[in-house]
C-alpha positions in Angstrom: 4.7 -7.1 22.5 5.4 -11.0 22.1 1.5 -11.4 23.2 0.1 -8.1 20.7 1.7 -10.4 18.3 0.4 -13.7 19.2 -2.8 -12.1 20.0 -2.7 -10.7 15.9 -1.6 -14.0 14.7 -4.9 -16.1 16.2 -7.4 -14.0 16.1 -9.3 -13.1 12.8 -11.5 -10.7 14.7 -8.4 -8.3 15.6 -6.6 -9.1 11.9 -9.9 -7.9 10.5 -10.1 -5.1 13.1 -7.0 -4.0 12.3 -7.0 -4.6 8.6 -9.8 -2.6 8.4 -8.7 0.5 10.2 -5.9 0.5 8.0 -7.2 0.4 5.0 -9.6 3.4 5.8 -7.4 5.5 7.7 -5.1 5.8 5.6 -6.9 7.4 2.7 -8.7 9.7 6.1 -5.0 10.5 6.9 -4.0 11.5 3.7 -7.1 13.0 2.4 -7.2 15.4 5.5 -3.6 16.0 5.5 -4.1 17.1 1.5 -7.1 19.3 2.2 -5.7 21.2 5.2 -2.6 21.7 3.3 -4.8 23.1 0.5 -6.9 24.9 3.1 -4.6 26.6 5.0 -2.5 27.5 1.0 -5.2 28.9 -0.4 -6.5 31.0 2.7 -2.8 31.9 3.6 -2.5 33.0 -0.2 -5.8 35.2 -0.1 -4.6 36.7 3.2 -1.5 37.5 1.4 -3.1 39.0 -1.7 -5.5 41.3 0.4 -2.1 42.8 2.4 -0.5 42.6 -0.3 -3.3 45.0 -2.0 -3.6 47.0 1.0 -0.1 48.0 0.7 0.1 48.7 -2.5 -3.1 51.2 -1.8 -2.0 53.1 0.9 1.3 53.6 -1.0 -0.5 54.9 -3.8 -2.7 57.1 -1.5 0.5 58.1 0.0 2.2 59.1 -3.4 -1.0 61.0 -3.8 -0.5 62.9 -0.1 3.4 63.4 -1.2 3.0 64.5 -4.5 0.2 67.4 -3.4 2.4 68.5 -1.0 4.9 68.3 -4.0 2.5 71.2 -6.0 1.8 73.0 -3.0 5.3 73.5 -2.4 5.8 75.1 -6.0 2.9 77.2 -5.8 5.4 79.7 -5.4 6.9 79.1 -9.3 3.8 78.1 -10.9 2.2 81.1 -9.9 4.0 84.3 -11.7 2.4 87.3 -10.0 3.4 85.2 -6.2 7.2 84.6 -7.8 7.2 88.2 -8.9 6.1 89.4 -5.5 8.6 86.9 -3.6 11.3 88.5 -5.7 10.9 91.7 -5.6 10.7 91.4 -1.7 13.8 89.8 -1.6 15.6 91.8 -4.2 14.4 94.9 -2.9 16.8 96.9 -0.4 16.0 96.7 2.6 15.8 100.6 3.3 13.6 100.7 0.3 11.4 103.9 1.7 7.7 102.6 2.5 8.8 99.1 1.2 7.3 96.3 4.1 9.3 93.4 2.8 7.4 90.8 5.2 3.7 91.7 3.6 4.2 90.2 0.4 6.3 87.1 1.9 3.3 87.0 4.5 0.8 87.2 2.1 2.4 84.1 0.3 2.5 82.6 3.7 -1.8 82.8 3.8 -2.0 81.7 0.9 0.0 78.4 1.1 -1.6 77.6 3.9 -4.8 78.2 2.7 -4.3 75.3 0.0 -4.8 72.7 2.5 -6.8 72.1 5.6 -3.5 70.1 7.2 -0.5 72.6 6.5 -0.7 74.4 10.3 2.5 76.4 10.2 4.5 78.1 7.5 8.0 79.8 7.3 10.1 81.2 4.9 14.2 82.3 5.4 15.3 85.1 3.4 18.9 83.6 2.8 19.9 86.9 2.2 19.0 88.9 5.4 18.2 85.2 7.7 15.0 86.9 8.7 12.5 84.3 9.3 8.6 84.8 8.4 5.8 82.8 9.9 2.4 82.0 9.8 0.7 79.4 12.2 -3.4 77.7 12.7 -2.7 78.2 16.3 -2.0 81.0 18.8 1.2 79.8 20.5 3.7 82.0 20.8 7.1 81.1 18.4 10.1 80.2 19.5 12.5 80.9 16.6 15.6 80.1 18.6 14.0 76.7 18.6 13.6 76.6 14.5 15.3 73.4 12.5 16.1 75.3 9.5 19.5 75.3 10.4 20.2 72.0 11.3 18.7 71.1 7.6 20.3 73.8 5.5 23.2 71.8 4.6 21.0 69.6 3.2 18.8 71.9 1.3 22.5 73.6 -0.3 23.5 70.1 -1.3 20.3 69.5 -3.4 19.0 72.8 -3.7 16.1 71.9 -6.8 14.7 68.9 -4.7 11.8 69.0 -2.3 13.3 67.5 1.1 11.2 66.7 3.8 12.1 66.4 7.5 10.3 63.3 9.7 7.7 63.3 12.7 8.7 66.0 15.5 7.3 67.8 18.0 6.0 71.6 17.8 9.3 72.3 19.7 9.5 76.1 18.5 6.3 77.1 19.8 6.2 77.5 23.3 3.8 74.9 25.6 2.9 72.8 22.0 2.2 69.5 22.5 1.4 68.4 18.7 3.8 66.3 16.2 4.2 67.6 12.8 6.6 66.8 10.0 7.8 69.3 7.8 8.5 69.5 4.0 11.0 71.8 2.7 11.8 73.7 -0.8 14.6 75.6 -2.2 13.1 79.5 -3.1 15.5 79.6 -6.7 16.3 82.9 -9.2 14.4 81.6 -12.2 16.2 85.0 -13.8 19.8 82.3 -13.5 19.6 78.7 -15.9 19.1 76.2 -13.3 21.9 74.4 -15.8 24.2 76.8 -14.2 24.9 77.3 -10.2 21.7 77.8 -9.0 21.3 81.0 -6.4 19.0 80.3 -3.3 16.6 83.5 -2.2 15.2 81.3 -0.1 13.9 78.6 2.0 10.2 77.4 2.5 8.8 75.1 5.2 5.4 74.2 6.0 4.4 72.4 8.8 1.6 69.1 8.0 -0.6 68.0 10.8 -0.1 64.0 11.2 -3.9 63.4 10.5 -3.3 63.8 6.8 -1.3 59.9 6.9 -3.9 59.3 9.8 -7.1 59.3 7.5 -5.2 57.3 4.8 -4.4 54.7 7.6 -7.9 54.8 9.6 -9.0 52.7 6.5 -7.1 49.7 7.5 -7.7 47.6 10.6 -4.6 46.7 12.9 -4.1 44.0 15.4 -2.2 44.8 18.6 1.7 44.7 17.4 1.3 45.6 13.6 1.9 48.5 12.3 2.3 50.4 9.1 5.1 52.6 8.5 6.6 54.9 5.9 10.1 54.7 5.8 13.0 57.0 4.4 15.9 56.0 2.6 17.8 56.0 5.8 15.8 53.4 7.5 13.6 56.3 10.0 10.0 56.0 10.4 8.0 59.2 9.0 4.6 57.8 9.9 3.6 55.3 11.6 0.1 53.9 12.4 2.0 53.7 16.3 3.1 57.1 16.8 5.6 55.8 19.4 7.6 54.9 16.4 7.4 58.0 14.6 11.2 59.3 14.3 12.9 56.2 15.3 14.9 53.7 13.6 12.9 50.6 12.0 13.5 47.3 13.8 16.4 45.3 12.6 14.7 42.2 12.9 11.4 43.5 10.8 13.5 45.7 8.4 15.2 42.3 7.7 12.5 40.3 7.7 14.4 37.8 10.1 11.5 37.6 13.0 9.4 34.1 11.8 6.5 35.4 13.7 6.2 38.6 12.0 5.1 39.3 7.8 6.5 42.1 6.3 5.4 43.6 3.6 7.4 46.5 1.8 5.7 48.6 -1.4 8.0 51.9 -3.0 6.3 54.8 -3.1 6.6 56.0 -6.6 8.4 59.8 -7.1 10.0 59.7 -3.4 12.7 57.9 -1.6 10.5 56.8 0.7 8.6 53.1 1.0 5.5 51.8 2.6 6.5 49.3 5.2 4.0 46.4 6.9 4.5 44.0 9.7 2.1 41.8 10.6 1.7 39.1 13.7 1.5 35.8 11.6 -0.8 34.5 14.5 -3.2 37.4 14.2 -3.2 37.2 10.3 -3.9 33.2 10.5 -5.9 32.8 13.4 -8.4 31.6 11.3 -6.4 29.4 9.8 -6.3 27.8 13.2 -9.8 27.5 13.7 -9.9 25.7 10.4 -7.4 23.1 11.2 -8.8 22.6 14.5 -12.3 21.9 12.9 -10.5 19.7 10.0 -8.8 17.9 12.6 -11.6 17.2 14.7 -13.9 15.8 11.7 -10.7 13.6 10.9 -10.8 12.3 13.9 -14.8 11.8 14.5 -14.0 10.0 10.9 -11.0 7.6 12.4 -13.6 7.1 15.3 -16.7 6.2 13.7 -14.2 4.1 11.2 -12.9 2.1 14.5 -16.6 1.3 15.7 -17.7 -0.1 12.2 -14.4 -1.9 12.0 -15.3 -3.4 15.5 -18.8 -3.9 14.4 -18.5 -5.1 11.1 -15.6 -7.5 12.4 -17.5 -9.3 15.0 -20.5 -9.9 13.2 -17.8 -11.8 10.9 -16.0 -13.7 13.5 -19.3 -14.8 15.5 -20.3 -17.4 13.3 -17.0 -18.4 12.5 -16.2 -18.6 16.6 -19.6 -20.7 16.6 -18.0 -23.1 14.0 -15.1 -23.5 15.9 -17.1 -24.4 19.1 -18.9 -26.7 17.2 -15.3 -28.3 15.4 -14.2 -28.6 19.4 -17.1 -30.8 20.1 -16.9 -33.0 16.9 -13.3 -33.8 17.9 -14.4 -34.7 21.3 -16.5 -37.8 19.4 -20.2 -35.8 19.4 -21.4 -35.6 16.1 -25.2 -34.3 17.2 -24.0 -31.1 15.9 -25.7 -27.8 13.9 -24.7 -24.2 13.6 -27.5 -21.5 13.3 -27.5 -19.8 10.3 -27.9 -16.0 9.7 -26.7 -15.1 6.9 -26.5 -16.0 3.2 -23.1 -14.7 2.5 -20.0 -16.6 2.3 -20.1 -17.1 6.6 -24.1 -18.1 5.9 -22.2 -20.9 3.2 -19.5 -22.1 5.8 -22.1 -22.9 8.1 -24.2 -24.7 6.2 -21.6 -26.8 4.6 -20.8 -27.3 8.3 -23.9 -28.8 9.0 -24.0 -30.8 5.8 -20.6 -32.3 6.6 -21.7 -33.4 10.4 -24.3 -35.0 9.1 -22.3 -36.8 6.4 -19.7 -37.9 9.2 -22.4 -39.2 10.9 -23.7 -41.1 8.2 -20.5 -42.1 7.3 -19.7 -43.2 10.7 -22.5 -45.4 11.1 -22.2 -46.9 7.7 -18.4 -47.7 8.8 -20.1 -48.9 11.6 -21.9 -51.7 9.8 -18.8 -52.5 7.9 -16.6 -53.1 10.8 -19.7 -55.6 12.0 -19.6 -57.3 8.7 -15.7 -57.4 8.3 -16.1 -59.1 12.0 -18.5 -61.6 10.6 -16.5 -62.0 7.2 -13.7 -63.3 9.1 -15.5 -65.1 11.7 -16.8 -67.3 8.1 -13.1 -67.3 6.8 -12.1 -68.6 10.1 -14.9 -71.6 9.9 -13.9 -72.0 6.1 -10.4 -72.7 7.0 -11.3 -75.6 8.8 -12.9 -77.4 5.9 -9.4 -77.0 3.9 -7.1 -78.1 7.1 -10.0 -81.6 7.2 -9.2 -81.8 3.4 -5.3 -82.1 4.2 -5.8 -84.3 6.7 -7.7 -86.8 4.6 -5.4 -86.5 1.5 -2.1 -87.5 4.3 -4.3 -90.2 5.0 -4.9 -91.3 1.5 -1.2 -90.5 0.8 -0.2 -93.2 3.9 -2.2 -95.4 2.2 -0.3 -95.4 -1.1 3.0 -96.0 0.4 1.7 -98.5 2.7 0.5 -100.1 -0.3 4.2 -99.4 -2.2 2.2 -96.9 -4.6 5.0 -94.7 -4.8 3.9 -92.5 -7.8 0.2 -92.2 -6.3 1.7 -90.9 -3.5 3.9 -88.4 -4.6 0.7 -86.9 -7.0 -1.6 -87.0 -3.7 1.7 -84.5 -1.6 1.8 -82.5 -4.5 -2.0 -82.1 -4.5 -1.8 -81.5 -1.1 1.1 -78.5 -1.4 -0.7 -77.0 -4.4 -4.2 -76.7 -2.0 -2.1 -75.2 0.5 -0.8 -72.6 -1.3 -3.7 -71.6 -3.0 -6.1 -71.7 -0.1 -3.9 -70.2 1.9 -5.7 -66.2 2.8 -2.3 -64.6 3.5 -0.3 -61.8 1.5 -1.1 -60.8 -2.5 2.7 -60.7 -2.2 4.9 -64.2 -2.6 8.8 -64.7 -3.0 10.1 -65.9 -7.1 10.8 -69.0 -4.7 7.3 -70.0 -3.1 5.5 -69.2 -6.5 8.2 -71.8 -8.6 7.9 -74.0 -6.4 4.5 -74.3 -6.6 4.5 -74.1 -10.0 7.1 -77.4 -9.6 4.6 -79.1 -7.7 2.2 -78.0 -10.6 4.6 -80.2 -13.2 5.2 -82.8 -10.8 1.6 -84.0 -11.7 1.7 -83.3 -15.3 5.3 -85.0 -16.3 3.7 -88.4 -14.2 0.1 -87.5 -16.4 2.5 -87.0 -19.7 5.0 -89.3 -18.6 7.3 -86.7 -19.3 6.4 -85.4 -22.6 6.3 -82.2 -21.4 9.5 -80.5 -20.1 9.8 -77.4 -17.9 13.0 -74.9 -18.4 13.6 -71.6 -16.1 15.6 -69.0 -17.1 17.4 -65.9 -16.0 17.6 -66.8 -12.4 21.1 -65.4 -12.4 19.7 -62.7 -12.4 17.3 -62.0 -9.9 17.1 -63.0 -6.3 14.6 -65.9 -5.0 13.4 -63.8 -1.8 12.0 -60.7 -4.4 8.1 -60.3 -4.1 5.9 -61.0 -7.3 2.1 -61.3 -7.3 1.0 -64.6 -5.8 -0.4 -67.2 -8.1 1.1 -64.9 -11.2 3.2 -68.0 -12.9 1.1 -71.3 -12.1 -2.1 -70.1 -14.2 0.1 -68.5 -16.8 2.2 -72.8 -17.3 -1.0 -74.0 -16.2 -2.9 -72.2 -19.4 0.4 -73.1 -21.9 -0.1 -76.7 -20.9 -3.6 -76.9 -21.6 -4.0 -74.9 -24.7 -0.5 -74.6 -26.3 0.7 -78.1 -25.7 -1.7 -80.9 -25.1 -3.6 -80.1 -28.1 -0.1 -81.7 -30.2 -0.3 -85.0 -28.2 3.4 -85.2 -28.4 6.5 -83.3 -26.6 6.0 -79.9 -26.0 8.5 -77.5 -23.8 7.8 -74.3 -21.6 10.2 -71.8 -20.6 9.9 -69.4 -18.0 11.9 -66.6 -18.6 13.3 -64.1 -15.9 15.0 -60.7 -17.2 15.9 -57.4 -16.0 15.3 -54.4 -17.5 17.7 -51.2 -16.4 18.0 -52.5 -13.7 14.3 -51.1 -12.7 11.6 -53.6 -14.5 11.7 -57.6 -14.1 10.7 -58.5 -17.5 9.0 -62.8 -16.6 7.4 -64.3 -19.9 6.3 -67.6 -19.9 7.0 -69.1 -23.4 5.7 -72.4 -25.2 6.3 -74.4 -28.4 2.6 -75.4 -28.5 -0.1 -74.9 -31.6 -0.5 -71.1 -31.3 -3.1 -69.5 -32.5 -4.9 -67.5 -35.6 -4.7 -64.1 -35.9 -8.6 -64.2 -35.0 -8.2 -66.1 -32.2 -5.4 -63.7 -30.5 -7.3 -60.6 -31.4 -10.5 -62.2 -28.9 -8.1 -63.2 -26.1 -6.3 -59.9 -26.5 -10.3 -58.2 -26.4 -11.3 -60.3 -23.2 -8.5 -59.0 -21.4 -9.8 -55.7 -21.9 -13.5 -56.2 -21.6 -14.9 -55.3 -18.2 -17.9 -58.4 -18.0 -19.5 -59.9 -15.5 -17.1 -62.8 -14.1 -20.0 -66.0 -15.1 -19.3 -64.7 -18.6 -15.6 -64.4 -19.3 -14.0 -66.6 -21.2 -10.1 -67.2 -20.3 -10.7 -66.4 -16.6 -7.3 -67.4 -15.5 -5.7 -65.1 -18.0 -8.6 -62.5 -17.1 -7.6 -62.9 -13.6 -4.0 -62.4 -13.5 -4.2 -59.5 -15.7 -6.4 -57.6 -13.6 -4.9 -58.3 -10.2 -1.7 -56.7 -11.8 -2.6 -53.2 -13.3 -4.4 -53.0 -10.1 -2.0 -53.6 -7.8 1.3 -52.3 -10.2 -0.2 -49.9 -13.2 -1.3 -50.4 -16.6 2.0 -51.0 -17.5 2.2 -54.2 -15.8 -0.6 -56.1 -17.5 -0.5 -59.0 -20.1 1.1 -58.9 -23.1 0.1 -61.9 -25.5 2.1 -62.7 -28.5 1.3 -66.1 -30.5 2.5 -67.7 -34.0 0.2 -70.5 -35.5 2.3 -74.0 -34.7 4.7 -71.9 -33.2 4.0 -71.0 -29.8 2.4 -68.3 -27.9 4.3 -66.0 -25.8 2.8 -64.5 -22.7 4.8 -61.7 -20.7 4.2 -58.9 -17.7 6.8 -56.2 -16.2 6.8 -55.8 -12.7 8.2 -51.9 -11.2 11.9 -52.7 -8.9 11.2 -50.8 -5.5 14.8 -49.8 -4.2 16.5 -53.4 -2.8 14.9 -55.1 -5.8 11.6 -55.5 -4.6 
């Protein structure tokens, strides 16, 4: 797992890979999901409207068989001279002289029968006398010991108006029948008696139906092995069924409850009887296609997740290619070879990479070899600084010998102007650090006045301030101070020819500026006059046309090396003085 990860994490061929297949199988996923659901909704819904229709027309078909059996059944009321006939048999007495009670009963018999091609047997009980009449399709010979009339008479005296019919059974009282019939029954009533009142049974008719009159309703539909269509009484027992195994039996608990998942049933009443129209159907039989469907939806999903994994795969390493190619060519650049070039193929955003690739080998190159030159001239810039520092170390030399020479001589002043010379060249020649202690730049600024006060004979007096409140070993910018006395000596004080005074003037500011101003009592100067020094300082001109270099000077080396914020600021009065002051940033320890 730990490498599938690492694996993922470096490579952008299998995160592009992988993004990719993601972000199209998804929508595949759900999309196919969605229309098999839809699919298999609408074609499971259609299969259930066309059962569902079926049903309902075979129990209308039925109602039609029932409810002509119905009117066959009282034939025997709706026809007066067959009623009068049936009566008067059963009425008459039986020693009636050259009265046949059985021709008239017979003759209503025929003519039942007669109604319909599927009636093959009728019989009729005269509840008075129990003499049973029959008439049958076939020639068998009758059994009448074998008759059901009895069994069902209670039933037929406890609803004596209704038609009752008795479910699938075999030809039992005919001798050597084979054939299953099932039988409706009817009540033979005294119309003469209100049926209001107790109604008085002559009577009983029975007529046998041949099981091909449900058989042609039922050849209409086609059955899988396993389904079957039943009509059902109110006690649960099958009176047709397209399996005539079933016929007479008790329906299936599981189906009658509808509690088997692999079996649909479908149930329709069957109007004017007590009697419904019962399906079941194999669901696998009845969605078979449905299978077929998914099988075929599946497959396209995944020839679709396929070909979506070979265009990731393609797709991802025509990306990573080039980029690999880059990488090479970034392996050998760090090595130190610069001869470097990456084809390009494209002009998409890889096409781009590559060429700015190439475009930046060759600028390292160039680059490198300009550096090249520089380092060569840096080498030969110092090998110059190192001959020009022996011109400086010859001028020491002389001005000690010079100096030797005053004190020899008892010059004592001469020679304290010569070591003062001497320190001052040493500091400023000196091709060390920007950076300098407070200390090392007053003291050169003392050396400085050590040649002025002897020039002035002391007219001109020197005052520091503040030093309370710094430390000597903080860093300022070399030669900062010396041209900033050196320029109040020259153009604030000599011009008085008398005693003048400069101040320098330490101060710190919250504790994180060093606030140094060099102040003089000299002439100062016009408003004119301040307003062109202030304008040089800002003036960007070529250095053999400044005027007030040193000024010039020591404000630029400042904002460059500590921000604008540190540059002069210039302040003068006419025959007052000029005031000249920079802030310097405090690092942490005061530097």
């Amino acid at each position: 797992m730990k490498v599938l990860i690492t694996i993922f994490r470096r490579s952008l061929f299998v995160k592009f890979t992988f993004s990719f297949i993601l972000v199209g199988l998804v929508p595949i996923a759900v999309m196919g999901y969605l229309a098999m659901n839809m699919i298999t909704s609408q074609a499971q819904q259609y299969t259930m409207n066309n059962l569902n229709q079926m049903i309902i027309n075979l129990s209308d078909n039925a109602e039609k068989k029932f409810t002509e059996f119905n009117t066959i059944s009282k034939l025997m009321y709706t026809n007066n001279d067959l009623y009068e006939q049936l009566y008067q048999s059963l009425t008459m007495d039986s020693d009636y002289q050259g009265y046949d009670h059985s021709v008239a009963v017979n003759d209503y018999l025929k003519t039942l029968m007669s109604t319909n091609p599927y009636i093959q047997n009728a019989f009729f009980v005269n509840r008075y006398t129990n003499e049973l009449y029959t008439q049958s399709r076939n020639t068998l010979r009758f059994e009448s010991n074998q008759f059901l009339w009895r069994k069902w008479s209670r039933a037929f005296d406890e609803s004596p108006k209704h038609i009752h019919f008795i479910p699938t059974h075999p030809e039992t009282y005919y001798a050597g029948s084979n054939s299953s019939v099932f039988t409706f029954g009817r009540q033979f009533m005294n119309k003469a008696i209100s049926f209001n009142q107790n109604p008085v049974a002559m009577g009983t008719l029975f007529f046998d139906v041949d099981l091909k009159a449900f058989e042609n309703l039922f050849s209409e539909i086609q059955l899988n092995d396993g389904e079957t269509v039943n009509i059902v009484d109110a006690e649960g027992f099958i009176i047709y069924s397209s399996n005539h195994d079933h016929n007479g039996k008790q329906v299936n608990e599981k189906i009658a409850n509808s509690n088997d998942s692999d079996v649909l049933v479908l149930e329709q009443e069957i109007a004017g009887t007590d009697f419904k129209l019962m399906g079941a159907f194999q669901k696998h039989e009845l969605y078979s296609s449905l299978i077929v469907i998914q099988q075929w939806t599946s497959f396209i999903v995944a020839g679709c997740i396929l070909f979506l994994i070979m265009l990731a795969v393609i797709f991802s390493k025509r990306l990573s290619r080039p980029i690999r190619e880059v990488i090479r060519q970034m392996a050998k650049a760090e090595s130190g070879n610069l001869d470097l070039h990456v084809p390009v193929h494209s002009i998409d955003e890889v096409g781009q990479l590559a060429r700015s690739f190439n475009r930046m080998a060759d600028r390292l190159s160039q680059f490198i070899n300009v550096a090249y030159l520089a380092e060569i001239k840096q080498k030969q810039a110092e090998l110059n600084a190192l001959k020009s520092q022996i011109r400086p170390h010859y001028l020491y030399n002389t001005l000690e010998v010079i100096r030797m020479s005053a004190i020899t001589n008892d010059d004592r002043p001469v020679a304290d102007m010569i070591h003062s010379l001497s320190q001052q060249m040493e500091y400023v020649l000196d091709y060390g650090e920007n950076l300098v202690s407070i200390g090392e730049e007053l003291e050169h600024v003392h050396h400085y006045f050590k040649l002025i006060r002897i020039r002035t004979d002391d007219m001109i007096q020197l005052e520091v301030e503040g030093l309370d409140q710094i430390e000597s070993s903080w860093q300022i910018l070399k030669m900062s101070i010396q041209p900033l006395v050196e320029n109040a000596v020259q153009h604030g004080i000599w011009p008085l020819s008398g005693k003048g005074r400069i101040c320098i003037e330490f101060q710190l500011l919250d504790r994180r500026h060093l606030s140094i101003r060099i102040i003089d009592d000299g002439i100062g100067m016009r408003e004119d006059k301040l307003f062109e020094v202030l304008s040089s300082l800002k003036e960007d001109t070529a250095p053999h046309l400044r005027k007030h270099v040193g000024l010039k000077n020591v404000h630029d080396r400042l904002k460059s090396l500590f921000g604008e914020e540190s540059g002069l600021v210039i302040e003068s009065r006419l025959n007052i003085g000029t005031s000249v002051q920079f802030t310097l940033p405090l690092s942490e320890g005061g530097n």
